[in-house]
C-alpha positions, 0 to 999 in steps of 0.5 A, a space after each residue: 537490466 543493470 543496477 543503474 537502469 534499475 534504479 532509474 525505473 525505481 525513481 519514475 515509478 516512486 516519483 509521484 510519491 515524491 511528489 504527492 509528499 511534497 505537496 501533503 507537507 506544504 499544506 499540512 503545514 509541515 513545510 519551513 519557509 525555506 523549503 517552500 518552492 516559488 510559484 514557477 518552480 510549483 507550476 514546473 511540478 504541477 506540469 511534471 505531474 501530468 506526465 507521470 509514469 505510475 501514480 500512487 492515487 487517481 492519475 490526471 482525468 485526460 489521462 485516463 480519458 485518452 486511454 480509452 482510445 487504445 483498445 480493450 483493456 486487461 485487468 491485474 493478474 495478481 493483487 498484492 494486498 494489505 492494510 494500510 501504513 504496512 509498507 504496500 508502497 514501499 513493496 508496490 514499487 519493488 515488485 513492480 522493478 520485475 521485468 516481466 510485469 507492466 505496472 499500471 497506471 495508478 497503485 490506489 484506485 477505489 472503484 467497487 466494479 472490477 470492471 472500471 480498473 481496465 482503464 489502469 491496465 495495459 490494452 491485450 495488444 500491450 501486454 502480448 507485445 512486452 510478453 513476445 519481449 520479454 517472455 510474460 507479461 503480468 500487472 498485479 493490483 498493488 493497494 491496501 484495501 484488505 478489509 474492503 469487502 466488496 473489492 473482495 467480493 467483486 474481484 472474485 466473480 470476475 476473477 476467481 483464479 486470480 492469485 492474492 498475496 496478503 501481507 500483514 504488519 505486526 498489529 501493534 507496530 502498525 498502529 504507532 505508524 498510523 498514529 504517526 500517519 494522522 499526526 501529519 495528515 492532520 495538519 501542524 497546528 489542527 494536530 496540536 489541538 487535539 489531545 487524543 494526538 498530542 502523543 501515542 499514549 494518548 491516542 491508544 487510551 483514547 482508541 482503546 477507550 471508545 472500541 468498539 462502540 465510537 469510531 476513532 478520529 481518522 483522517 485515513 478512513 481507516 479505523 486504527 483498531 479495526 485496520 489492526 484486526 486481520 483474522 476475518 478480513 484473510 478468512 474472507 478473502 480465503 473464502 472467495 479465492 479458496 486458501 490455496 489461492 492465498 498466500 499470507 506473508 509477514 511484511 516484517 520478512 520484506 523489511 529484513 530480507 527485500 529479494 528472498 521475500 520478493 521471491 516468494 511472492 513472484 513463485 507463487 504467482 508464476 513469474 521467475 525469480 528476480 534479484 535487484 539492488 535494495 535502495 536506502 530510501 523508503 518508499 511513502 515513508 512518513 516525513 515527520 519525526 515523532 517520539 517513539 513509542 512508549 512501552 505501556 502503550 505497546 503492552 495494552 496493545 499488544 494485549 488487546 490484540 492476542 485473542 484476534 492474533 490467536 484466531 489468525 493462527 488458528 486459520 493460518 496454522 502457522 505464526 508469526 513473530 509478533 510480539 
């Protein structure tokens, strides 16, 4: 593929987080009046909607419902995973540019049985035909679902040589962007009643305050804290998959070099290398602009975090540059 086409597959598979954006700013009250489309011209979307390439969640219902009739159904090869607001849409819709990878239809889906995930996945005769093309055909499991142990679990009894990438955020920097995250999916004005929101200091003081004995206030259904603890979340899946199964990467080597990390994961998988231009546009980036965080709140967290770093090390053998 040259760039254009490149780009042009970049834009169907990132168009419904597009889209998804658009909608999560209208009814967060994070879009201005101006910028609010008439009601053709979100008629004339909600339509677009139906038709879409890739998904970021659960894709139309008749969509999948039609897809049942196709035949019997792979399930992924490979799973990229990580946890959330750690760049896994941004890397999902690169890896997903491969030319021997056939995405699903959706990137998040959370059904317990590994089973339910065929109806994302192209049918056997699908994935023979793009392999007779092209030479293989691999669809990967691309979702931040780290800590979900029964994705875990399960996928290891109905796939256990299965090939995990596990991508991790620096645990600090990963909270400022979930802090983020809340402010907007809180909404403008229910953010601005709520004191633990009104700033990132106030938010760590308040998470900090109430681990482990209160969960945090949460609109992701992630627990800001928990979500940044990795060391038994990787065990785990090292203990299903076996350590040689498991590749750990630090997403921050993505953010600086987008095709040389790209590369690792696709060796490890089995698939040949693959260059493709790096675009300017980030992929789910949040749309709201918030101050950026203040220094004390970094140093408590980053001093909350050492110990469980400590013990990611000691599993990893390795560390990264986190600090």
């Amino acid at each position: 593929m040259d760039a254009a086409a490149i780009e042009r597959k970049r834009n169907r598979l990132s168009r419904a987080y597009q889209l998804e954006s658009e909608y999560w700013r209208m009814r967060t009250g994070y879009m201005s009046d101006h910028e609010l489309p008439s009601k053709w011209q979100y008629a004339a979307k909600l339509l677009e909607y139906q038709f879409l390439h890739h998904y970021f969640g659960e894709p139309p219902s008749w969509r999948t419902f039609l897809r049942q009739l196709d035949g019997r159904r792979t399930l992924p090869d490979f799973c990229v995973i990580g946890p959330i607001k750690s760049g896994t849409s941004d890397l999902a819709v690169n890896i997903l540019l491969h030319p021997n990878i056939m995405a699903p239809l959706a990137k998040e889906f959370y059904r317990p049985d590994p089973e339910e995930w065929r109806i994302f996945y192209p049918t056997e005769r699908q994935k023979k035909d793009h392999a007779a093309c092209h030479g293989l055909a691999l669809s990967p499991f691309l979702a931040p679902y780290l800590h979900k142990m029964d994705v875990t679990y399960r996928l290891s009894q109905v796939q256990p040589n299965t090939k995990i990438v596990l991508t991790l955020r620096d645990p600090v920097k990963r909270v400022y962007s979930q802090w983020k995250w809340e402010v907007f999916l809180s909404g403008n004005k229910h953010a601005a009643e709520l004191p633990f929101l009104s700033s990132f200091s106030a938010y760590v003081d308040r998470a900090l305050a109430v681990f482990p004995d209160y969960p945090m206030y949460t609109t992701t259904g992630f627990d800001v804290l928990q979500t940044s603890i990795y060391w038994q979340a990787v065990s785990y899946w090292m203990e299903c998959f076996g350590r040689n199964q498991v590749l750990v990467l630090d997403v921050a080597d993505y953010f600086s070099d987008n095709n040389g990390f790209l590369n690792r994961i696709y060796e490890f998988v089995g698939l040949p290398g693959f260059e493709c231009p790096a675009s300017s546009h980030k992929i789910n980036e949040n749309p709201i602009v918030l101050p950026p965080p203040d220094q004390q709140s970094l140093d408590k967290l980053g001093g909350f975090f050492k110990p469980y770093n400590e013990k990611l090390w000691g599993l990893l053998g390795r560390e990264f540059d986190w600090s």
